[in-house]
VOBA-1610 file (N, C-alpha, C; in pm, whole numbers, padded with zeros to 5 digits, always signed):
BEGIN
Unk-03261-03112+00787Unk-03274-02968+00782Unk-03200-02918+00658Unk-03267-02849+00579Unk-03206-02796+00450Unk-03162-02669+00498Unk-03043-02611+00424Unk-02949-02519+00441Unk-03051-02383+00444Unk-03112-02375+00407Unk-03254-02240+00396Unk-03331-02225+00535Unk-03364-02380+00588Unk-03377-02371+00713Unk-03306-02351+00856Unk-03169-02368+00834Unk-03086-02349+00922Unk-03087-02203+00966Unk-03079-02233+01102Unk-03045-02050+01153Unk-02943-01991+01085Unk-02925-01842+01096Unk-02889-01739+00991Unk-02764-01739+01120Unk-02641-01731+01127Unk-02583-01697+01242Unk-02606-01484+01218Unk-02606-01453+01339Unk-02597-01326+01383Unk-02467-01252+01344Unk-02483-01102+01314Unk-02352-01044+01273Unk-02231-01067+01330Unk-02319-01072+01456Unk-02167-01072+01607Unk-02128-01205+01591Unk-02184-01324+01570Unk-02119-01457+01599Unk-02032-01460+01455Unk-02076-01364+01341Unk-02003-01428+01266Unk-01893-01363+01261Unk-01849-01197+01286Unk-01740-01152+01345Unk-01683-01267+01438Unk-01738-01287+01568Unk-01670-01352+01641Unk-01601-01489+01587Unk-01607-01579+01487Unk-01603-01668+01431Unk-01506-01609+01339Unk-01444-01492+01287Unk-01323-01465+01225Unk-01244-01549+01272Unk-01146-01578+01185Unk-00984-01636+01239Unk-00959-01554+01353Unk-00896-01586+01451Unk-00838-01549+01560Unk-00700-01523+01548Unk-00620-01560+01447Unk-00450-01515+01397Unk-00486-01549+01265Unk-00393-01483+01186Unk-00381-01442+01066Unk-00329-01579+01016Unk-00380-01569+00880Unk-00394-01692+00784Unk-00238-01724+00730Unk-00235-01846+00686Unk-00096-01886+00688Unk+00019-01755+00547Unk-00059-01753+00501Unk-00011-01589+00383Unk+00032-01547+00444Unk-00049-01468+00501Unk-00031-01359+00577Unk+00091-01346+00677Unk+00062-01476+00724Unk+00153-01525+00844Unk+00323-01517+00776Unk+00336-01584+00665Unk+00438-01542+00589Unk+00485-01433+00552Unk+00378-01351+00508Unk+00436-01234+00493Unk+00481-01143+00599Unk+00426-01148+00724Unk+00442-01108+00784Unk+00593-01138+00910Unk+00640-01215+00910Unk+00752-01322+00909Unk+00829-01231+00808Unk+00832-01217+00685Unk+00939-01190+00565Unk+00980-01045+00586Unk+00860-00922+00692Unk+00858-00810+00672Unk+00954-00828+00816Unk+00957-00902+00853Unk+01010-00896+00999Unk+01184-00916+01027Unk+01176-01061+00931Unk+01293-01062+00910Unk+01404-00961+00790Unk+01331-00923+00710Unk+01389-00848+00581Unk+01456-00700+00640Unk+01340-00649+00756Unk+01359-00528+00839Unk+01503-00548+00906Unk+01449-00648+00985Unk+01611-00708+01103Unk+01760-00685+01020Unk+01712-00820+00882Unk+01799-00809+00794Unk+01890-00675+00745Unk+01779-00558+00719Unk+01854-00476+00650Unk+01920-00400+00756Unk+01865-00352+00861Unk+01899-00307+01004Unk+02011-00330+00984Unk+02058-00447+01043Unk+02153-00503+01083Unk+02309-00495+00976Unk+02235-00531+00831Unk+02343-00468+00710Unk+02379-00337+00723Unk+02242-00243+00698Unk+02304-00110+00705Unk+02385-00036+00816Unk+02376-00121+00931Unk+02441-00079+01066Unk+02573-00150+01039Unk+02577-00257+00959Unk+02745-00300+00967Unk+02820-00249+00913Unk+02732-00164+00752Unk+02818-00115+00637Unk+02863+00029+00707Unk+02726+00060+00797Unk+02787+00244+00892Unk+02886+00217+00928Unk+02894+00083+01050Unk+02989+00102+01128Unk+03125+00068+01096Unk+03162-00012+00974Unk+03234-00033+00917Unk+03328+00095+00821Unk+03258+00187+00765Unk+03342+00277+00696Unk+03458+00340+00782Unk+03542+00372+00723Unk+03674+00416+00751Unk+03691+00571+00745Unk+03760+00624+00872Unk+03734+00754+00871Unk+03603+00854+00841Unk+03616+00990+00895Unk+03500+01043+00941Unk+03452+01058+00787Unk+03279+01059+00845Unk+03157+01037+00695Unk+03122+01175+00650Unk+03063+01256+00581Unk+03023+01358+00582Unk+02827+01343+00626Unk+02774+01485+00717Unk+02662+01448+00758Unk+02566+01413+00676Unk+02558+01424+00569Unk+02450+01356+00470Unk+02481+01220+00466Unk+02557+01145+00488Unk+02590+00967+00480Unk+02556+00937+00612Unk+02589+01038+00711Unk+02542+00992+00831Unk+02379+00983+00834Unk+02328+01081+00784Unk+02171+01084+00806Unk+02099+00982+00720Unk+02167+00995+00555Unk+02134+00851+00494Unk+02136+00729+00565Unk+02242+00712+00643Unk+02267+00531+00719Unk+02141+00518+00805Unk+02122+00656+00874Unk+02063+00670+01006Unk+01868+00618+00951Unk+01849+00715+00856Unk+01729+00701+00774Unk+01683+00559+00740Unk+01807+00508+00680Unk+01833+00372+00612Unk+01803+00275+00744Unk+01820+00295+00856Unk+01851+00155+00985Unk+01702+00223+01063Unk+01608+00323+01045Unk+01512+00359+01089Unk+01410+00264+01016Unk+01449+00303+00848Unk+01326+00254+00796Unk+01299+00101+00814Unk+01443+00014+00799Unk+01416-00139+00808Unk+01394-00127+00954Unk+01407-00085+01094Unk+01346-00112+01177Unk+01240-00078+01212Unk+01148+00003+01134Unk+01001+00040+01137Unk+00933-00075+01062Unk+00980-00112+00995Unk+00968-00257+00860Unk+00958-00354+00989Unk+01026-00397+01043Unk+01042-00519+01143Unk+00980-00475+01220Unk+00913-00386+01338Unk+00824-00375+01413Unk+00706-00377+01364Unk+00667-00345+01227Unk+00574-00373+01142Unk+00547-00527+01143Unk+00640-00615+01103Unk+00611-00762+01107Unk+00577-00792+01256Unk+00651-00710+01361Unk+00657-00799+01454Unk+00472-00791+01513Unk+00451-00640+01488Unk+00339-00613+01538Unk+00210-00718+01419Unk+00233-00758+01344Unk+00135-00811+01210Unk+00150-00960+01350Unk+00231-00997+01380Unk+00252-01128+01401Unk+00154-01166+01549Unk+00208-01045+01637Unk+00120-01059+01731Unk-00030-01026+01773Unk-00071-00957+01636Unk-00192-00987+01632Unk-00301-01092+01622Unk-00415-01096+01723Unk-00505-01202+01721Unk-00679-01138+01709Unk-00651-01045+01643Unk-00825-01003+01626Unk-00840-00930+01469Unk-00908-00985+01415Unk-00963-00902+01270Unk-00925-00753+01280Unk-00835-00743+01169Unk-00746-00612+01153Unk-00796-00502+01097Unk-00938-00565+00995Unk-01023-00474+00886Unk-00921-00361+00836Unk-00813-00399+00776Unk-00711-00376+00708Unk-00668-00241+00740Unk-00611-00237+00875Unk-00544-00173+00904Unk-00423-00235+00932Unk-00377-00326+00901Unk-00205-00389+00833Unk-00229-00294+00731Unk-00311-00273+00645Unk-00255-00224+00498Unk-00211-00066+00520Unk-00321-00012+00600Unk-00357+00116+00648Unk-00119+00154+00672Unk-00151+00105+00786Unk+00025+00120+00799Unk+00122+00097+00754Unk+00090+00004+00657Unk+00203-00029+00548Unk+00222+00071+00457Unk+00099+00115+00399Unk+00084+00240+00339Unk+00162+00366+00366Unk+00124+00397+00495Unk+00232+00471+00568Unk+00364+00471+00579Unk+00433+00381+00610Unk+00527+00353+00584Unk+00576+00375+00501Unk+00566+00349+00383Unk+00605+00332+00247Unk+00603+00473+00220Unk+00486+00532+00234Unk+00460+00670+00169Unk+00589+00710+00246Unk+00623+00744+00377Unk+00666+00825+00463Unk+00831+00814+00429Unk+00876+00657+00416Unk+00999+00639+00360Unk+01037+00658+00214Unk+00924+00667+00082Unk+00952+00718+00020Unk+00981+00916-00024Unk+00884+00961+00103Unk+00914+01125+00047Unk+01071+01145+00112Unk+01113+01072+00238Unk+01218+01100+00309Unk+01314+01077+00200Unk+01310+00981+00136Unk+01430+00883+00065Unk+01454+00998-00042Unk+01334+01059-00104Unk+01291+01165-00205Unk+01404+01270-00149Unk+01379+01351-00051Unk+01393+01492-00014Unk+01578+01442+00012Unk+01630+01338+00080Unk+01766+01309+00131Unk+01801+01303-00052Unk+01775+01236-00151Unk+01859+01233-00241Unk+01850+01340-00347Unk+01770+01474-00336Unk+01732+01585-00365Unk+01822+01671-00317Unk+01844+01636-00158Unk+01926+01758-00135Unk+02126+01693-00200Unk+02132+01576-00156Unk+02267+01520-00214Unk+02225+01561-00334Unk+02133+01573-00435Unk+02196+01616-00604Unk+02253+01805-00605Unk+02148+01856-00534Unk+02160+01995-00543Unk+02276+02039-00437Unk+02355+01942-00375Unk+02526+01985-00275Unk+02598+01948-00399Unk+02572+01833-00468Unk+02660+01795-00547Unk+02634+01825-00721Unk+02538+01938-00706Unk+02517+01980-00848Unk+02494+01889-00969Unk+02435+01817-00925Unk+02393+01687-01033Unk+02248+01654-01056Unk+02196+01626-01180Unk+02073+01577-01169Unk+01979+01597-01018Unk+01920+01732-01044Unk+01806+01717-00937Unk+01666+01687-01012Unk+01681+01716-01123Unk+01550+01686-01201Unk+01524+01502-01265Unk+01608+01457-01226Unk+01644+01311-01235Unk+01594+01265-01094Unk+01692+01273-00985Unk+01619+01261-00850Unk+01491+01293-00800Unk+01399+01366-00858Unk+01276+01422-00835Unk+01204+01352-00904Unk+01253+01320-00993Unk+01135+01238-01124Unk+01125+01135-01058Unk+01231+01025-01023Unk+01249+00900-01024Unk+01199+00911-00866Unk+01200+01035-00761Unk+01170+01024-00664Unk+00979+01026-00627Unk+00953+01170-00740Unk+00819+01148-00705Unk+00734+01019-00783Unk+00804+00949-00877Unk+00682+00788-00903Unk+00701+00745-00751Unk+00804+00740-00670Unk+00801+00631-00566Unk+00673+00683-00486Unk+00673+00811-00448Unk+00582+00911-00367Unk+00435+00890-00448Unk+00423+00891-00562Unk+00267+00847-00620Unk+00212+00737-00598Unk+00329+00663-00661Unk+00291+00489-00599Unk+00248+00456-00490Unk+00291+00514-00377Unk+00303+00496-00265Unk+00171+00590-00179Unk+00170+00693-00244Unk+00040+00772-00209Unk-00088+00687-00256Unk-00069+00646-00394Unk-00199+00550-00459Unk-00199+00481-00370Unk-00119+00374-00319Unk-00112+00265-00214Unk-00191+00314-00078Unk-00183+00402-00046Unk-00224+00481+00114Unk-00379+00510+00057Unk-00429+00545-00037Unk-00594+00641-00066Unk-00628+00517-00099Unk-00592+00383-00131Unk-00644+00195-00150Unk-00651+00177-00052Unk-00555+00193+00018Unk-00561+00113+00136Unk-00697+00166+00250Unk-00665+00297+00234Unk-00766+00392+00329Unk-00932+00352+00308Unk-00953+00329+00146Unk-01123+00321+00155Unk-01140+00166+00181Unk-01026+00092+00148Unk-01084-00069+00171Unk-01107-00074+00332Unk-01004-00001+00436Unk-01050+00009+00544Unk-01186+00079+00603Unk-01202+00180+00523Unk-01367+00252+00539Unk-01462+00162+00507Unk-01428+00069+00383Unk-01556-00023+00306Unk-01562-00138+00428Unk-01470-00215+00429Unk-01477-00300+00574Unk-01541-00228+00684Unk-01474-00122+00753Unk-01615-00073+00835Unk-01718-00030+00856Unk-01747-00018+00735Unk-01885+00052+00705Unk-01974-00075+00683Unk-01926-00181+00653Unk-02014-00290+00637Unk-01979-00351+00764Unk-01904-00352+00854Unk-01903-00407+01002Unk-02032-00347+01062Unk-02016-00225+01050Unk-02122-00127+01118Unk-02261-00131+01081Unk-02251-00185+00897Unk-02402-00241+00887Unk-02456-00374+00932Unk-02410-00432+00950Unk-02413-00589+01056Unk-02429-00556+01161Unk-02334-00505+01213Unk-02389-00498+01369Unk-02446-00378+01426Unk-02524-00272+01335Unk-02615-00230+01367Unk-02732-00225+01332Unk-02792-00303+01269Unk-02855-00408+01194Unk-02907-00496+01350Unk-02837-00535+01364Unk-02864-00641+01474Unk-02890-00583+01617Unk-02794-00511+01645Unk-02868-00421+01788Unk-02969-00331+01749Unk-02988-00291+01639Unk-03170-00250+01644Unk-03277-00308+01642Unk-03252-00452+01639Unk-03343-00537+01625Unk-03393-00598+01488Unk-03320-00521+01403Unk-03361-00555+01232Unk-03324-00699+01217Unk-03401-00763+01149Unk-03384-00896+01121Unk-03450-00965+00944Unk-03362-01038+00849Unk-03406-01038+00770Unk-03527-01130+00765
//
């Protein structure tokens, strides 16, 4: 039987025939986001709990910000890890998020520390909004590769429950 003659597998079998857990990359990376999160957690909670005498509330909200974001980071890995079904890149979708969401925060906390402390706010804003562009570019990529993946899921498998056949 030559390869031309072989049956065509169906949209659904070949969805179904995706990896079932994420590829060994992935698997790494996802591992690195997990532990790096824990990691920083766990630093920035030692360096809080460690300072000497009372903080002023902007260091408090910085630490607090700081031990949020690496533990949104690590539930991020943890959740990448326990996944077992084709993601059609919605890992990226939330990473995106993330990023965006911890960069405007990181933005606005060291905006308001320049303008208490009368220093460079036009320095903090600059250097704050590339992180916020970057990070926005990252989220409007991430967003259509997830539309392009489903929009071609949706042409496969509706394709096939109408009966269309090539």
């Amino acid at each position: 039987m030559t390869r031309e003659e072989e049956p065509r597998p169906s949209a659904r079998e070949m969805l179904e025939r995706l990896e079932p857990s994420l590829s060994p990359r992935r698997r790494v990376r996802a591992v690195a986001t997990l532990l790096a999160g824990l990691a920083g957690a766990v630093f920035v909670a030692a360096l809080w709990g460690s300072e000497r005498g009372p903080l002023p509330g902007r260091t408090h909200l910085a630490f607090a910000l700081f031990t949020v974001f690496c533990l949104t980071w690590a539930t991020y890995g943890g959740w990448l890890l326990t996944r077992r079904v084709p993601l059609f890149a919605t890992d990226r979708v939330i990473a995106a998020w993330i990023g965006l969401a911890a960069s405007v925060a990181t933005t606005g906390v060291v905006a308001v520390i320049a303008v208490q402390r009368g220093t460079g706010l036009g320095l903090a804003l600059g250097v704050g909004g590339l992180f916020v562009v970057a990070a926005l570019a990252l989220a409007v990529r991430a967003h259509a590769r997830r539309a392009a993946l489903l929009a071609r899921k949706r042409e496969l498998t509706d394709g096939e429950i109408s009966g269309e056949k090539e």
